[in-house]
C-alpha positions as CSV (number, residue, x, y, z in Angstrom):
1,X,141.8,242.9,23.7
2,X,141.6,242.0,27.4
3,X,140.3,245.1,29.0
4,X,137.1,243.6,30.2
5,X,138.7,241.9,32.0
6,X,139.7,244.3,34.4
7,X,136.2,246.4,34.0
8,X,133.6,244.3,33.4
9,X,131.2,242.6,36.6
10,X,132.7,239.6,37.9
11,X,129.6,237.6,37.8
12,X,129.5,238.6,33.7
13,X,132.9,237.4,32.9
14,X,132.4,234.2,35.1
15,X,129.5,233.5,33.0
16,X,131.3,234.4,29.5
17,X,134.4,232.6,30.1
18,X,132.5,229.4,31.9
19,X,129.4,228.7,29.2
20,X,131.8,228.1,26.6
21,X,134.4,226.2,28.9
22,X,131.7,224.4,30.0
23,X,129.7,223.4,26.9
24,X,133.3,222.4,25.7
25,X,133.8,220.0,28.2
26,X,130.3,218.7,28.1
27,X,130.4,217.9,24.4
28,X,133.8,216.6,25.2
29,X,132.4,214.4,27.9
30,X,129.4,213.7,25.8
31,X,131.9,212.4,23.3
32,X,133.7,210.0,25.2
33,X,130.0,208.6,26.6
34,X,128.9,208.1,23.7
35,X,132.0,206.1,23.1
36,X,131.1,203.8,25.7
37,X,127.4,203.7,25.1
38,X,128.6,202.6,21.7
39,X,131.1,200.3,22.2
40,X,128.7,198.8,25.4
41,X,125.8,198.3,23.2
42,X,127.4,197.3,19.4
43,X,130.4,195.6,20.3
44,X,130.6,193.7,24.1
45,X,131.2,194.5,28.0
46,X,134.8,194.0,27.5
47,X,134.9,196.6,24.8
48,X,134.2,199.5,28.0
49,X,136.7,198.1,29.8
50,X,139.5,198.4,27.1
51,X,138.8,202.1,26.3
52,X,138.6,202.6,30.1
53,X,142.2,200.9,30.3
54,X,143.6,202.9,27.2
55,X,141.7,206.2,27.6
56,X,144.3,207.3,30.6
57,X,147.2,206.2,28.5
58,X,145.7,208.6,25.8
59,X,144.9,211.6,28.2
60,X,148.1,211.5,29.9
61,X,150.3,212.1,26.5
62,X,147.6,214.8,25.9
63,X,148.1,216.4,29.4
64,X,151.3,217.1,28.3
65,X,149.9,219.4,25.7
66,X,147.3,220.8,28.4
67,X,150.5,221.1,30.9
68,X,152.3,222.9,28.5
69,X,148.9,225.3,27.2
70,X,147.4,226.2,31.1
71,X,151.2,227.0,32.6
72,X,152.0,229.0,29.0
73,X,148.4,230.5,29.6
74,X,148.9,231.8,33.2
75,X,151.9,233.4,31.6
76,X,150.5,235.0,28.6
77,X,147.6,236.2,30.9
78,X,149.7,237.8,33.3
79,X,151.7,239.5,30.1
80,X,148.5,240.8,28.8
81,X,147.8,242.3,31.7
82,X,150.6,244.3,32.1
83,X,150.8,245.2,28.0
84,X,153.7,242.7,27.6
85,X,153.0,241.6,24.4
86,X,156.5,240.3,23.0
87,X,156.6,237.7,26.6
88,X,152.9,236.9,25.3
89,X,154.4,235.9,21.5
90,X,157.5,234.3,23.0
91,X,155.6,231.8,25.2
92,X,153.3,230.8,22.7
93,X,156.0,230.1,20.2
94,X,157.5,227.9,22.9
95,X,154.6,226.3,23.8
96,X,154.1,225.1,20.2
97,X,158.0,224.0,19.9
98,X,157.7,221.7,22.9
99,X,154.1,219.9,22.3
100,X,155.1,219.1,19.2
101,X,158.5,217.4,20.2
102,X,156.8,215.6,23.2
103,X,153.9,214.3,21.5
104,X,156.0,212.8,18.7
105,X,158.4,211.3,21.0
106,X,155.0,209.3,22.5
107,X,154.5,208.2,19.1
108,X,157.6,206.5,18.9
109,X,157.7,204.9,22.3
110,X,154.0,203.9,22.4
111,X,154.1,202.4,19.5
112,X,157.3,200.1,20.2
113,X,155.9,199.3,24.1
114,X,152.6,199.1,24.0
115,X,152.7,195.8,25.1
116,X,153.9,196.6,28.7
117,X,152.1,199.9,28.8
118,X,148.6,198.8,28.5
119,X,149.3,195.6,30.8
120,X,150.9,198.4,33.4
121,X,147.4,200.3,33.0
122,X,145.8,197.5,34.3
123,X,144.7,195.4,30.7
124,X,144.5,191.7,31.9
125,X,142.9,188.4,30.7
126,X,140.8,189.2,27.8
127,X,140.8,193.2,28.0
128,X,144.2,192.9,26.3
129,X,143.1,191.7,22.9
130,X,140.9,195.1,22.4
131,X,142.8,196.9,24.3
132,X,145.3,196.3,22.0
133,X,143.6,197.2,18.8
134,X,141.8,200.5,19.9
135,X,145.4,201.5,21.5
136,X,147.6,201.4,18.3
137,X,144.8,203.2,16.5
138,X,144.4,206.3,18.5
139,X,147.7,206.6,19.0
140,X,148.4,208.6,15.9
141,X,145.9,210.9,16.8
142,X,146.7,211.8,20.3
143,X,149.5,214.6,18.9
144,X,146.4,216.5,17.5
145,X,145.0,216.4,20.9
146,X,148.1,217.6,22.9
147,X,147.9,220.4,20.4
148,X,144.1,220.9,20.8
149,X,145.1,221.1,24.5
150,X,147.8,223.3,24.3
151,X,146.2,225.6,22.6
152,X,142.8,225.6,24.1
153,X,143.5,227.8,27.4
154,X,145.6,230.0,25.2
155,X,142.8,230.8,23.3
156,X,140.6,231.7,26.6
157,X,143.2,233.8,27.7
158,X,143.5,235.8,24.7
159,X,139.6,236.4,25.2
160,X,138.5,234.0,22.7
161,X,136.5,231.3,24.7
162,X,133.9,230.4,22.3
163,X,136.5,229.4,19.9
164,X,137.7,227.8,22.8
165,X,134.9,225.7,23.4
166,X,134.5,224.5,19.7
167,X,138.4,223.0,19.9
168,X,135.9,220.4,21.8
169,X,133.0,220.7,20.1
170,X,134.2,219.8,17.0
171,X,135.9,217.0,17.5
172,X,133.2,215.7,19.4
173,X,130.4,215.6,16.5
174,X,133.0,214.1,14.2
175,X,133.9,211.1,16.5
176,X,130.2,210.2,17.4
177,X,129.8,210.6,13.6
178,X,132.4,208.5,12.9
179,X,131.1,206.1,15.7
180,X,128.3,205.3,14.0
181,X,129.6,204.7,10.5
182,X,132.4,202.5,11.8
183,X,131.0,200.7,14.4
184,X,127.5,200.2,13.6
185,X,127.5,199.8,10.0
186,X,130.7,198.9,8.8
187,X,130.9,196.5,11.6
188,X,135.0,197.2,12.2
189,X,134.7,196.9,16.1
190,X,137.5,198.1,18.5
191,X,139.1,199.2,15.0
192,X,136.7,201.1,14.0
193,X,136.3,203.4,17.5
194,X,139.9,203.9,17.8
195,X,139.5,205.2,14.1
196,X,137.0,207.5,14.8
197,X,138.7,208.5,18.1
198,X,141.8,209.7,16.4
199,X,140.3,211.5,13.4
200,X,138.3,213.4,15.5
201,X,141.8,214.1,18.0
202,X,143.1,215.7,14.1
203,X,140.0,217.5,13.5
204,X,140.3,219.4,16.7
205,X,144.1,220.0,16.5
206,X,143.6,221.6,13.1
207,X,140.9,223.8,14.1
208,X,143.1,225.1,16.8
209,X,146.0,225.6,13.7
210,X,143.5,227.3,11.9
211,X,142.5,230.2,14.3
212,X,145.6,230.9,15.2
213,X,146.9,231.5,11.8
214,X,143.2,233.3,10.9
215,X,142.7,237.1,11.6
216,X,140.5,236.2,14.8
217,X,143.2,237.0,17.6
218,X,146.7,239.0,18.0
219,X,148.0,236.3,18.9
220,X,149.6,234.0,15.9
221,X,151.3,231.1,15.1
222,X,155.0,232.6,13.6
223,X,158.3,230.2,13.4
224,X,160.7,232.9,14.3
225,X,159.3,232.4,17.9
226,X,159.8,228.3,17.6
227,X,163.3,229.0,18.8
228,X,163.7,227.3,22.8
229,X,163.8,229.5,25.1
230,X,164.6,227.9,28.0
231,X,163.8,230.5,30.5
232,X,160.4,230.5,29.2
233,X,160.2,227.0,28.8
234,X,161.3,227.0,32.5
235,X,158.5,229.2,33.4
236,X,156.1,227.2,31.2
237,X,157.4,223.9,32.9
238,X,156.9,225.2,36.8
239,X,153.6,226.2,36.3
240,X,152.4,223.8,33.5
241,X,154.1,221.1,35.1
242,X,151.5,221.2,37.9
243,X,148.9,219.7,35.3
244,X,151.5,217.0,33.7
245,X,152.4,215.9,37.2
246,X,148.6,215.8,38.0
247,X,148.0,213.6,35.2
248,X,150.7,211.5,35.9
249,X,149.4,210.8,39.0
250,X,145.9,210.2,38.0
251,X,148.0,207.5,35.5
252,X,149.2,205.8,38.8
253,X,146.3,205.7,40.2
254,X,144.6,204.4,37.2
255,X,147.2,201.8,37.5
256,X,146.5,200.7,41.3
257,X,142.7,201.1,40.7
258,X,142.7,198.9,37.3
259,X,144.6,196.2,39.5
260,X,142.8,196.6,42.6
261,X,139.7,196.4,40.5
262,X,140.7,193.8,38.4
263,X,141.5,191.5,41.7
264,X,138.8,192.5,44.0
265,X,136.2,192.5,41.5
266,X,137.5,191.1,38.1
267,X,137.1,192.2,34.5
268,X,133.2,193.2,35.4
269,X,134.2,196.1,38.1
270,X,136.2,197.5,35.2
271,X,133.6,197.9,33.4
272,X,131.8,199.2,36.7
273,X,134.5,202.4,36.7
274,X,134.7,203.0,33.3
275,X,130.5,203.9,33.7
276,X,131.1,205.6,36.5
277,X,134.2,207.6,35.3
278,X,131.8,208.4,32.3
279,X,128.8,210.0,34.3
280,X,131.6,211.5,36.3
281,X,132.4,213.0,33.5
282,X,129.5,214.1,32.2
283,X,128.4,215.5,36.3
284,X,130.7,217.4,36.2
285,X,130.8,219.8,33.8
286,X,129.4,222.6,35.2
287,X,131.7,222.8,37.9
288,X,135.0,222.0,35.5
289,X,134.0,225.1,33.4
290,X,133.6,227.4,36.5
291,X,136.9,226.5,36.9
292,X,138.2,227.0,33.5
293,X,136.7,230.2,33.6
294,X,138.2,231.4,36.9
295,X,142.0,231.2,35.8
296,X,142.3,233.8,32.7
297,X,140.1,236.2,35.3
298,X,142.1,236.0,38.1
299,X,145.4,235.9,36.4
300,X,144.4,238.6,34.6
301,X,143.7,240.8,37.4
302,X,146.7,239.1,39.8
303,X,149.3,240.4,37.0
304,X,147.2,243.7,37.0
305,X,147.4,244.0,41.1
306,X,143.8,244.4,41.4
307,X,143.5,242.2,44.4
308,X,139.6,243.2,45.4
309,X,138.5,241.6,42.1
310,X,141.0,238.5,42.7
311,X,139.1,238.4,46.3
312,X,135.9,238.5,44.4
313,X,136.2,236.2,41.6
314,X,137.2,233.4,44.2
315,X,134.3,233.7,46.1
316,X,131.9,234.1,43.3
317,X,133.2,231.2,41.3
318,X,133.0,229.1,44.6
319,X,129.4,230.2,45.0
320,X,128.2,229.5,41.4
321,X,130.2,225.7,41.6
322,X,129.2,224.8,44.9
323,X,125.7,225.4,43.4
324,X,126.0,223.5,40.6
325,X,127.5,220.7,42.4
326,X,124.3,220.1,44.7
327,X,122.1,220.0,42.1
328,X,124.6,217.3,40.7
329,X,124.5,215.8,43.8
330,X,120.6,215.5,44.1
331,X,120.3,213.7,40.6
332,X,123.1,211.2,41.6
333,X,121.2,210.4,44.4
334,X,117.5,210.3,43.1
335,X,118.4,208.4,39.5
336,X,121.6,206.2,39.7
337,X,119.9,203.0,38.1
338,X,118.6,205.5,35.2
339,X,122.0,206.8,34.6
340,X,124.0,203.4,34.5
341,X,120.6,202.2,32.1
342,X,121.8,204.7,29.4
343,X,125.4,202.5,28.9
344,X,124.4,199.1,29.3
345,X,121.8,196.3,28.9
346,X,124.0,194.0,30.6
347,X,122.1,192.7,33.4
348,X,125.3,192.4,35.9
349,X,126.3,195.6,35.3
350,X,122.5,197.3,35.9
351,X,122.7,195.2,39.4
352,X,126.2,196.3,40.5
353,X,126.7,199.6,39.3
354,X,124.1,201.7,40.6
355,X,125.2,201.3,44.2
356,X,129.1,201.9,43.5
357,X,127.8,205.3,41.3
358,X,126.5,206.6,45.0
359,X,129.2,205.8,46.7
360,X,131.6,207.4,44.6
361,X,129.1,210.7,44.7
362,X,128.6,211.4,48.4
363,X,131.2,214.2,48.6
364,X,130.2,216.0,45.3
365,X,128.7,219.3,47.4
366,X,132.3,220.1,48.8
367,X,134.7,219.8,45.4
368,X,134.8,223.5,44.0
369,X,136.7,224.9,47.0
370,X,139.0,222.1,46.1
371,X,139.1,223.3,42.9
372,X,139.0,226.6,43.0
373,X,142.2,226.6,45.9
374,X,144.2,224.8,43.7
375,X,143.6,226.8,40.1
376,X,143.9,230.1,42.2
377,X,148.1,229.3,42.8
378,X,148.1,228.1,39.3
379,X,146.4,231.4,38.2
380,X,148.4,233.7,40.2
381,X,151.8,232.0,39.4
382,X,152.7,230.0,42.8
383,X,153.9,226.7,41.3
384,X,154.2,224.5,44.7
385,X,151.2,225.3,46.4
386,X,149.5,224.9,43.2
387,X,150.9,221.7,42.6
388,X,150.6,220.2,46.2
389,X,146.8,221.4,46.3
390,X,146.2,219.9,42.8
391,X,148.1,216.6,44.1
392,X,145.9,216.7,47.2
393,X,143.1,214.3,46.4
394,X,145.0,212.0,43.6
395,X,148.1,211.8,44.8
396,X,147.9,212.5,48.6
397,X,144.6,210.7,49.9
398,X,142.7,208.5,46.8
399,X,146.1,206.3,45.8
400,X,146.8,205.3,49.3
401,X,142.8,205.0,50.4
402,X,142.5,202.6,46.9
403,X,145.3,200.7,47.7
404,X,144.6,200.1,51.4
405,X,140.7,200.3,51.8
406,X,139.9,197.2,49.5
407,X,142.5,194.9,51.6
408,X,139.8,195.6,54.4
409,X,136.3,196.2,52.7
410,X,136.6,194.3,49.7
411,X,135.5,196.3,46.2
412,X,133.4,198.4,47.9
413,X,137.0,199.8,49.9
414,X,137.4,201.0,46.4
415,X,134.1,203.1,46.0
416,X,134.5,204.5,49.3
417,X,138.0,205.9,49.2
418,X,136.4,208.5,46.3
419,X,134.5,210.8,48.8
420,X,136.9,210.0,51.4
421,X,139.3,211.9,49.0
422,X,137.4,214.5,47.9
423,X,136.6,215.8,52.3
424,X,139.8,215.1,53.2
425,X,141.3,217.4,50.0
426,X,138.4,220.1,50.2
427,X,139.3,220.7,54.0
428,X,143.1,220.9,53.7
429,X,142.5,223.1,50.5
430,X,140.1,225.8,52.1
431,X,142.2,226.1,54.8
432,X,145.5,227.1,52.9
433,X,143.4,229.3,50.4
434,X,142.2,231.0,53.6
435,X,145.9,231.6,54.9
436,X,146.8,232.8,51.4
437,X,144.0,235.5,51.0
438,X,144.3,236.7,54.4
439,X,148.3,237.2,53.8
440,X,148.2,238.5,50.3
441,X,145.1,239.6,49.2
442,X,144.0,242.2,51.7
């Protein structure tokens, strides 16, 4: 099933595993700008900043499911390597047991507080009417996307990553379907986008159900592996916890930035981020499937001992992001005014924007070593490393830079302390990845 993976060039299976990753994400990313662009343009400004105060909310319950699908999926990986297919069965059973329980659990608590959770992310003054309303909506959907994300590395590592990539395809068509009926011509407003934002969360969730109780992998969905297993759910934890912890600390700091935005540069600069975060988004792509594609590869070949092809699918995935990334770079640069044009008509928003967008971008060149370090650990099974290098530029450098930088620079303290964090990360990053190669790859 997974032979290739150990045979075939490295350059080849960089390329099969990060087109689909990456069209995935694209369409995913494409999805959520077209939320904005829709929301911007058919409904008001504050409607952007209300899905860019909810969205984190959203992503952080499905992060659980990720968590849970990239640590199970490091696991399974490894298993398959060394022909351990009953581990590979037990995991996955696991993994479905505990998304399930956690996402319902949100439910419950998001529903009853969602008051004080959306005014902790940041929704002040007038954002909190639509935050409000797009909020309780999508919240019923989000446990089809915790699924969708559990199960979509699973489905890369068992070799599968076109199906893979349509867990995000999928749902994407649907919502900017749905977008368009309930928006523009039913005229149902915040309403309508959370509607269509949570039936296309349950399109891709069942999608995921369906292929893993089709014929199209070894891999199944069977209850007599539901049972906890809480070694394996420890195992799942250490390594997926790296990506909940991440998340939750991208929910902090979507807490201090909403705030610092929303009192250095009111409700407007809100809307300023959520653009940005959008193209951000969207950039990015390229680079986030390189990296997607990197971690069944070299987990593959870690829990194989091949340690040459580890060494090489490092460097070539650095190589092919680090090239992408420029090229990102360069259109940033050459078109900001172009980009932000696409969201808005507004014309404060067209003035302020633009310049912010740069800002944020000056560092772009340098992020796949960043990347790249910290997935390596994750692929390879080293839980703290992994999760310090994947805190590095969140957690480490941008929360303190937001929350300090704008006391002395205004606003713009808050566009600055973005490529500030990406150097600072990429440098500390590199360096430990070197250390580790030299030690234990040679």
């Amino acid at each position: 099933m997974t032979n290739k993976f150990e045979s075939d060039s490295i350059s080849s299976l960089l390329l099969k595993q990060a087109i689909p990753a990456s069209i995935g994400i694209l369409v995913m990313s494409l999805n959520m700008i077209v939320d904005t662009i829709f929301v911007g343009r058919w409904i008001d400004v504050l409607a952007i900043a209300a899905i860019t105060v909810v969205m984190p909310i959203a992503f952080f319950i499905s992060s659980i499911g990720m968590g849970i699908g990239i640590g199970g999926s490091s696991i399974i990986s490894r298993n398959l390597g060394k022909q351990n297919f009953t581990k590979a069965f037990n995991v996955f059973g696991n993994q479905i047991s505990l998304t399930i329980s956690l996402s319902l659990l949100f439910i419950l608590l998001g529903s009853y507080f969602h008051l004080p959770i959306l005014e902790i992310f940041g929704a002040k003054g007038s954002i909190i009417a639509p935050a409000t309303e797009y909020f309780l909506v999508i919240i019923w959907g989000v446990p089809f996307l915790a699924f969708a994300m559990m199960g979509n590395p699973v489905i890369r590592a068992v070799g599968k990553p076109n199906y893979a990539m349509f867990t995000l395809i999928l749902p994407a068509i649907a919502n900017i379907v749905l977008d368009i009926v309930f928006i523009k011509f039913l005229g149902l407003g915040m309403f309508g986008a959370g509607l269509a934002t949570s039936i296309s969360y349950a399109v891709s969730g069942l999608f995921v159900i369906w292929f893993f109780l089709s014929e199209k992998n070894e891999l199944k969905i069977i209850p007599k592996y539901f049972i906890i297993n809480f070694s394996i759910v420890r195992e799942i934890i250490a390594l997926g916890g790296i990506t909940i912890i991440r998340q939750g600390t991208i929910s902090i700091l979507m807490i201090i930035l909403n705030h610092s935005l929303f009192y250095y540069g009111g409700e407007i600069s809100i809307s300023i981020y959520g653009i940005i975060n959008r193209i951000m988004m969207f950039a990015l792509f390229p680079v986030l499937g390189v990296t997607q594609g990197f971690l069944p590869i070299a987990g593959y070949n870690y829990g194989a001992n091949n340690s040459k092809r580890v060494k090489e699918t490092i460097k070539t995935s650095i190589l092919f992001g680090t090239g992408i990334a420029t090229v990102i770079f360069i259109v940033i640069m050459l078109f900001p005014s172009q980009l932000v044009r696409i969201f808005t008509n507004d014309q404060e928003l067209l003035n302020l924007t633009p310049n912010a967008l740069i800002i944020t971008f000056l560092a772009t060149p340098v992020i796949t070593t960043q990347l790249i370090g910290s997935a390596y650990f994750q692929a390879a099974g080293k839980a703290l490393p992994a999760l310090l290098l994947t805190l590095l530029k969140q957690g480490f450098f941008l929360i303190p830079l937001v929350y300090f930088l704008p006391k002395f620079y205004g606003i713009n303290g808050v566009w600055i302390s973005f490529p500030i964090a990406d150097i600072l990360s990429t440098l500390v990053t590199y360096l430990y990845l070197k250390k580790e190669v030299n030690r234990h790859l040679n």
